[in-house]
Structure formats: C-alpha cells, structure tokens
C-alpha positions, 0 to 999 in steps of 0.5 A: 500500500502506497499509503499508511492509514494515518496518511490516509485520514491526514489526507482526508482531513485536508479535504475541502468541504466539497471535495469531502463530499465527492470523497463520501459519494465515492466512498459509499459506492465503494463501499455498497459495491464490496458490500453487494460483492461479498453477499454474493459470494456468500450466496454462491457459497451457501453460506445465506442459504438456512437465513433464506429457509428460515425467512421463507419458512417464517413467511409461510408461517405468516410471521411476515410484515407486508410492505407496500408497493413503495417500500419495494421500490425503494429496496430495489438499490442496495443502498436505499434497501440499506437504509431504509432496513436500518430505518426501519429497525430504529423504528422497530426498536423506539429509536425513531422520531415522527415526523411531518412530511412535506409536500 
C-alpha cells in the first residue's frame, strides 16, 4: 500500500468541504459495491442459504410484515434497501422520531 492509514485520514482531513463530499459519494459506492460483492459470494457459497429457509419458512408461517408497493421500490438499490432496513429497525426498536412530511 502506497499509503499508511494515518496518511490516509491526514489526507482526508485536508479535504475541502466539497471535495469531502465527492470523497463520501465515492466512498459509499465503494463501499455498497464490496458490500453487494461479498453477499454474493456468500450466496454462491451457501453460506445465506438456512437465513433464506428460515425467512421463507417464517413467511409461510405468516410471521411476515407486508410492505407496500413503495417500500419495494425503494429496496430495489442496495443502498436505499440499506437504509431504509436500518430505518426501519430504529423504528422497530423506539429509536425513531415522527415526523411531518412535506409536500
């Protein structure tokens, strides 16, 4: 590696505030598409598969929430699906705040 990690974080503290923010896109596309990678290879191996029999099982056990049309929309992409699983466990949990939309 060219750099240490030290060197690393030095350099990004050095950032622009615009130039941190083009850092963070890059970096959290980088981070989904090694994310996305490694699930699946873990699905090639096998290694997800009793979490699928048990979700499928739980599903026709009716132990399953049905999210609405939007809902799948929006877990289409890695990281919207991402967040919004995160989201939802915050809310699942008493960590969420309501809120007004605006429109």
């Amino acid at each position: 590696m060219a750099s240490t990690l030290k060197e690393i974080q030095n350099a990004i503290k050095q950032l622009s505030q615009d130039q941190l923010n083009q850092f963070r896109a890059w970096y959290e596309e980088f981070d989904a598409d090694a994310w996305d990678e490694q699930i699946e290879k873990d699905v090639i191996a096998g290694k997800l598969d009793s979490l699928a029999n048990a979700a499928i099982a739980n599903h026709k056990a009716g132990k399953t929430k049905k999210y609405n049309s939007e809902t799948a929309y929006l877990t289409q992409s890695p990281k919207n699906r991402k967040r919004l699983l995160e989201s939802i466990e915050e809310l699942e949990s008493g960590k969420g705040r309501q809120r007004d939309l605006i429109e």
